[in-house]
N, C-alpha and C positions, 0 to 999 in steps of 0.2 A: 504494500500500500504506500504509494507515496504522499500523502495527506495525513499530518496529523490531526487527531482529531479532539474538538475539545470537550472538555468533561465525559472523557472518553477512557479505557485501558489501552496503550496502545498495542501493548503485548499480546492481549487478547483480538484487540483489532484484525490483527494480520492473521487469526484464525475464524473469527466470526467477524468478517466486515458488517461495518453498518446498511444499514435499508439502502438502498438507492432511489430517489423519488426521481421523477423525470417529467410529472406533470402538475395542473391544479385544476379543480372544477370546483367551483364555490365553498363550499367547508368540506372537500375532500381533494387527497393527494393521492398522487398515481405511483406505484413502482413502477420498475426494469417490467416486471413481468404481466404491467400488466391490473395488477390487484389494486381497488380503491378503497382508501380507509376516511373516517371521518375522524379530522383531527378533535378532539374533544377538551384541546387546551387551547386551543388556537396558535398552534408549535410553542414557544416559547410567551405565551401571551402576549403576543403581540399581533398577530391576525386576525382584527374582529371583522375584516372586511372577505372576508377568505382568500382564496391563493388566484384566482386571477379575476378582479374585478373590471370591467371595463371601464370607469370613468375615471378610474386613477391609470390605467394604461395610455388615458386619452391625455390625460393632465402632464404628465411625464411628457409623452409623444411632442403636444404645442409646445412645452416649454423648451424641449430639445433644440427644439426649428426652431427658436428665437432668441434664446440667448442659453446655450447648455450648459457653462460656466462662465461665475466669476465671484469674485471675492467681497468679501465686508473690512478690509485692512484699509488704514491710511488716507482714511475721509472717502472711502469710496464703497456702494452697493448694491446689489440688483434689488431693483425695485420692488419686486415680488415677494424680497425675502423681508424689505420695511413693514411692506403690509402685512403678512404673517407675524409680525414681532407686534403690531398694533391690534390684530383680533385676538392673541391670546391673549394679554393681556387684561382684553377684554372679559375672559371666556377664565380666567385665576382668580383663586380668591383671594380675599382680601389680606396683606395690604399689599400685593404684589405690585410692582408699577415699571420693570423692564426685563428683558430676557436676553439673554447670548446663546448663541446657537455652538453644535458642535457638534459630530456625528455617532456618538455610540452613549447609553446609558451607563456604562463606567468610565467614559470620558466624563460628562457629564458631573459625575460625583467627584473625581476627581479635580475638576475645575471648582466644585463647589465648597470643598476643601480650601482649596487654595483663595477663594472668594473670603472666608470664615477668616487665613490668616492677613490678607490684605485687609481686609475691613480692622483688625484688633490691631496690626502694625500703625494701621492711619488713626488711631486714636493713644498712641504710644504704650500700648500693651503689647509689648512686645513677646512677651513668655505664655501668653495667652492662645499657646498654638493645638493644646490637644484635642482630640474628638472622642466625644461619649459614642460607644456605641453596643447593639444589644447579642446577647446571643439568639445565634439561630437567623439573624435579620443579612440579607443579599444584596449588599451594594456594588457589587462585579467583580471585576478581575484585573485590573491596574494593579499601580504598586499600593496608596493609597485607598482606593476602592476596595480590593483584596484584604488588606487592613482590616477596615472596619465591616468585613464578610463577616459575620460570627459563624464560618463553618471551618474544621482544622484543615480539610482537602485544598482548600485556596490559600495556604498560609503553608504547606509540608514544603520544604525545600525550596523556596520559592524567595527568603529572605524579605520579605516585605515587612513594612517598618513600623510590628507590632510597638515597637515603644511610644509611640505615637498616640494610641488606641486607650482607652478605658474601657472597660466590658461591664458592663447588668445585665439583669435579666429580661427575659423577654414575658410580653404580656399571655401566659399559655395557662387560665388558670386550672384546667380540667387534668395537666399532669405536673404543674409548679406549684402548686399550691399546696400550704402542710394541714395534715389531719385536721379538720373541724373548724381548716378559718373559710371565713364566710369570702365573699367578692371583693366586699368592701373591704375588707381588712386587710386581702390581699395585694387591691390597689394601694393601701398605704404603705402598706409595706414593701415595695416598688419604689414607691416612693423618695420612702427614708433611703431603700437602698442605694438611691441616684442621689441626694444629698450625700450620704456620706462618704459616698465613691468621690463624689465633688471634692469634697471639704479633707479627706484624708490627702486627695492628688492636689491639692491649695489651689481655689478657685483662681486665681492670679495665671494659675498652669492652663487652666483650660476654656475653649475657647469656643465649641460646636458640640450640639448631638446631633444623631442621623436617626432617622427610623421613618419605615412605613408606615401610613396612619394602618394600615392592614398587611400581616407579615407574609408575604406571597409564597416563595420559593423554600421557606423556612417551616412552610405547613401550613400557609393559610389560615392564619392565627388570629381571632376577631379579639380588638383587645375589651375587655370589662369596662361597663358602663364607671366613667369618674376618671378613666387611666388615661386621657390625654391632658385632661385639666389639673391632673396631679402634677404631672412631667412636667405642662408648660409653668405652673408654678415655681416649681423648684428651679426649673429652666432659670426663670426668670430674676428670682431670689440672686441669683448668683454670676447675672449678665453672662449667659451661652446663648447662643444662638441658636435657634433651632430650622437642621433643615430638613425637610421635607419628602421621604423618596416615592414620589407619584410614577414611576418607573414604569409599575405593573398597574396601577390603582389608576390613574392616571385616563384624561377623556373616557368618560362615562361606566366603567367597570363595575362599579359600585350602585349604580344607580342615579348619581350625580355626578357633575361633570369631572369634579377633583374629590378624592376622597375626604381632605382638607375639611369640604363641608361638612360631613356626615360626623363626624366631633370635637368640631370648636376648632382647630388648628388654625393657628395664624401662622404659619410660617414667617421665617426671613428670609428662606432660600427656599426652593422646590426646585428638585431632578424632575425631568420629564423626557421621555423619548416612545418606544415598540408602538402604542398605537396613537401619536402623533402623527406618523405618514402609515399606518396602517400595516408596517416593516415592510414597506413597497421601496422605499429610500433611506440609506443608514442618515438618519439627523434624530440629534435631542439637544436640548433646549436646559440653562440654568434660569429660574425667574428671581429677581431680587424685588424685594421689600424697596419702600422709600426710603429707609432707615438706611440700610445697605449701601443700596445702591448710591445715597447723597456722602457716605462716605468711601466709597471708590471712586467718585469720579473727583472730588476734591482732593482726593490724595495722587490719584492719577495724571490732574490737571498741572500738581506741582513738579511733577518727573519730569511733564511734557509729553506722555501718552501712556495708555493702559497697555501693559507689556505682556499682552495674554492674548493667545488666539488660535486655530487652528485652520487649515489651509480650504478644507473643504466646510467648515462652519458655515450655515449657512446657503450651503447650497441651491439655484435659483431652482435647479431640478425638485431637490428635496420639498423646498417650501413652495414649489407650485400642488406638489402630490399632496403635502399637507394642509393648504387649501381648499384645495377639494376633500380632502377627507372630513375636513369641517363643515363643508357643504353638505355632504353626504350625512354626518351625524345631525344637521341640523333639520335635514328631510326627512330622515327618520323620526325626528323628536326625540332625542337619544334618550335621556332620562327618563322618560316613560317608555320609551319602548323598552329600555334596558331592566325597569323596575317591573314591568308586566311579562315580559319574558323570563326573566328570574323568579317572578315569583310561579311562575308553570316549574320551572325547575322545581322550587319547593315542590312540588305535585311526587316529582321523580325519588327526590331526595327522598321524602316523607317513608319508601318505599324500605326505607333500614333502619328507620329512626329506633326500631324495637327489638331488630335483630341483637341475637346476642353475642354474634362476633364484634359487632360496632359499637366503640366505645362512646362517638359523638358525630354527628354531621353538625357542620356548618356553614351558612351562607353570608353573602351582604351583596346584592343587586346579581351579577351573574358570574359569580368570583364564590366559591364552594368547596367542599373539602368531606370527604369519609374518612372520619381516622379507624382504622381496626385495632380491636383487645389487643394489649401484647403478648396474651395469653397463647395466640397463635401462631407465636414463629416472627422472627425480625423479618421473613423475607415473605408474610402470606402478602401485602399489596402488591409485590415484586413480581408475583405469581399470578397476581389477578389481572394487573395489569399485560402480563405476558398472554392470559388467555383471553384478555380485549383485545387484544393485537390481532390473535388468528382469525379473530370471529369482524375485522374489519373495524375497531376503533380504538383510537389513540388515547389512553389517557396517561398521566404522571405519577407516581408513586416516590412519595419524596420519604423515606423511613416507611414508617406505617401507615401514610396519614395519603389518600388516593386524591388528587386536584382535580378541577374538574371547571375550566373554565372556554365555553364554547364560542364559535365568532358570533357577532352578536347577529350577523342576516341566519341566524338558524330559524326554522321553521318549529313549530311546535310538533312535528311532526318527526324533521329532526333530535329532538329531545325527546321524544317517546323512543324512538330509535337509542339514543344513545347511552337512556338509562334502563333499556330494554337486555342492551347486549351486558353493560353492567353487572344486572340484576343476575343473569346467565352466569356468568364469568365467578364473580360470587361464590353462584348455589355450586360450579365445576370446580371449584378449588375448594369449598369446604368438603364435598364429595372424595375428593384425592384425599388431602388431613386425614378424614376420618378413615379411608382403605388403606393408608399408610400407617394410623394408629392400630386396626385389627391387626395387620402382617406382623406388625413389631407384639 
């Protein structure tokens, strides 16, 4: 194989290659040979529009023929990409009030980072450079980004510059929580634990937290009612800035446009990229706060220019497709379509809520999650997932915990289909356990 592959073995690779896809037909992808699967994450959450839409093919296409590159460096930028910096804007919550573009969602964090330590240098805090960040929570695979990954696979050998890092807990109260405390108590207790992580590393040290309002890639983690306003509290107490990672959550996933909305978050920063251009064009996007941003660009002003940028940022390609993908979300009515097709989901979901290999389902707009007992084997989703696969659908299995997040043009028909084969895949792997537990 001459491709390495990422989040991949590559040893194993060269014996089980990966799938080969070679096509797309609206929420289904084609092999070599032939076979159509319906992706049931949307690949990496970032395809709500599926795999080959025509009005983003069209979007791409004009903008090609008219101007296919050029840059935002040095007082200079395509037009296209202004106007996309002035309807998100629009389209952010509050108090967002500017955006820089760049092309990949751990670019993105990474630049957001380095946002955290410019804004604290320009207010002469200069020691004010660490970043809180949680376990279990997916901010990519940079140096930095990789960092504050709370997972040890993106940090083994890799050298990336844990010292940097603070770590708490993540909000997961149904296996982090100890015997007999209630929600509420757990949330405090989170709480305290982000204060005294603060205050042991001397708030003077530290400078940012990161997290998703909803922990995507880490299990789909909904946090407990109270546990954003605990955070930004304490946040606050102790002047960090908090940013944002709309990554996954991000244009209408949740039911609303930014998850930001769905619990209080004011950000100072928001990452955003995957279903900005629908992952039709690599761009994503930092939004800054007026807070923020009025101390970069006064600090900037005095250098004689902001020293930050990346070549294809901005792309006129990228942010014509992302235009129209806003077009597209706004013909929809995304948040209600997004809130009335997730809650047919619930319909699907409802279908294990009582099984007794599943420990818990969880939803928020069309962003979902079956975690299974661990009483079954670290690898029973592994398995289920492998026999969603035969039976023609894609889903995730990230530990125990099965994801489940579909393009958003599915069909309610679709989602009978996909919690159909599911449901199947399931009842066939506890079927094996149990023939596997007689033979032994």
């Amino acid at each position: 194989m001459s491709q390495v592959f990422p989040f991949t073995d590559p040893v194993a690779a060269e014996t089980l290659p990966p799938l080969r896809i070679v096509g797309g037909n609206g929420i289904k992808v084609i092999d070599v040979r032939g076979k159509d699967y319906i992706d049931a994450v949307s690949a990496l959450w970032c395809s709500p529009l599926g795999f080959n839409h025509p009005r983003l093919a069209d979007a791409a296409q004009r903008q090609m023929q008219t101007l296919n590159y050029y840059h935002s460096f040095m007082g200079r930028t395509p037009n296209v990409t202004e106007k996309l910096a002035r309807r998100l804007v629009q389209k952010l919550p509050s108090p967002i009030s500017h955006v820089l573009f760049g092309t990949s969602g751990s670019e993105a964090v990474e630049t957001a980072v380095k946002l955290v330590r410019y804004y604290q240098n320009s207010r002469g805090k200069s020691e004010k450079m660490r970043i809180v960040s949680r376990e279990g929570g997916y901010h990519g695979s940079g140096q930095m980004s990789a960092a504050l990954t709370g997972m040890g696979y993106c940090h083994d050998a890799f050298g990336v510059p844990l010292h940097d890092v603070l770590r708490v807990g993540r909000p997961h109260y149904l296996c982090d929580a100890q015997p007999g405390e209630t929600e509420v108590a757990f949330v405090k207790r989170l709480g305290r634990e982000l204060d005294e992580t603060i205050r042991d590393a001397g708030p003077e040290t530290v400078g940012g937290f990161i997290g998703e309002p909803i922990m995507g890639s880490g299990g789909v983690i909904l946090p407990p009612n109270g546990y954003w306003e605990e955070i930004q509290n304490v946040l606050s107490k102790h002047d960090v800035l908090l940013i944002a990672d709309e990554i996954i959550t991000g244009f209408g996933r949740t039911g609303v446009w930014f998850a930001c909305e769905l619990f209080g978050i004011q950000p100072d920063l928001l990452t955003m990229a995957k279903q900005m251009t629908a992952a039709v064009f690599p761009m994503s996007a930092v939004a800054l706060s007026e807070k923020v941003y009025a101390k970069v660009a006064t600090q900037a002003h005095q250098f004689g220019t902001f020293g930050h940028g990346v070549t294809y940022g901005g792309h006129p390609v990228g942010a014509a497709v992302a235009m129209e993908c806003l077009d597209i979300y706004e013909d929809m009515c995304l948040p209600n379509h997004v809130t009335n097709l997730g809650a047919y989901m619930g319909k699907g979901l409802a279908l294990f809520d009582n099984m007794p290999c599943v420990a818990q389902v969880r939803r928020e707009g069309m962003l979902s999650a079956v975690e299974f007992a661990d009483c079954l084997g670290s690898d029973f989703a592994t398995r289920v997932t492998e026999e969603a696969r035969e039976r023609g659908v894609f889903f995730r299995n990230i530990g125990n915990i099965l994801a489940i997040a579909p393009p958003y043009i599915c069909t309610q028909e679709d989602i009978d289909a996909i919690f159909d084969v599911l449901l199947k895949s399931v009842d066939a792997v506890l079927a094996e356990t149990e023939r596997h537990h007689e033979l032994a």
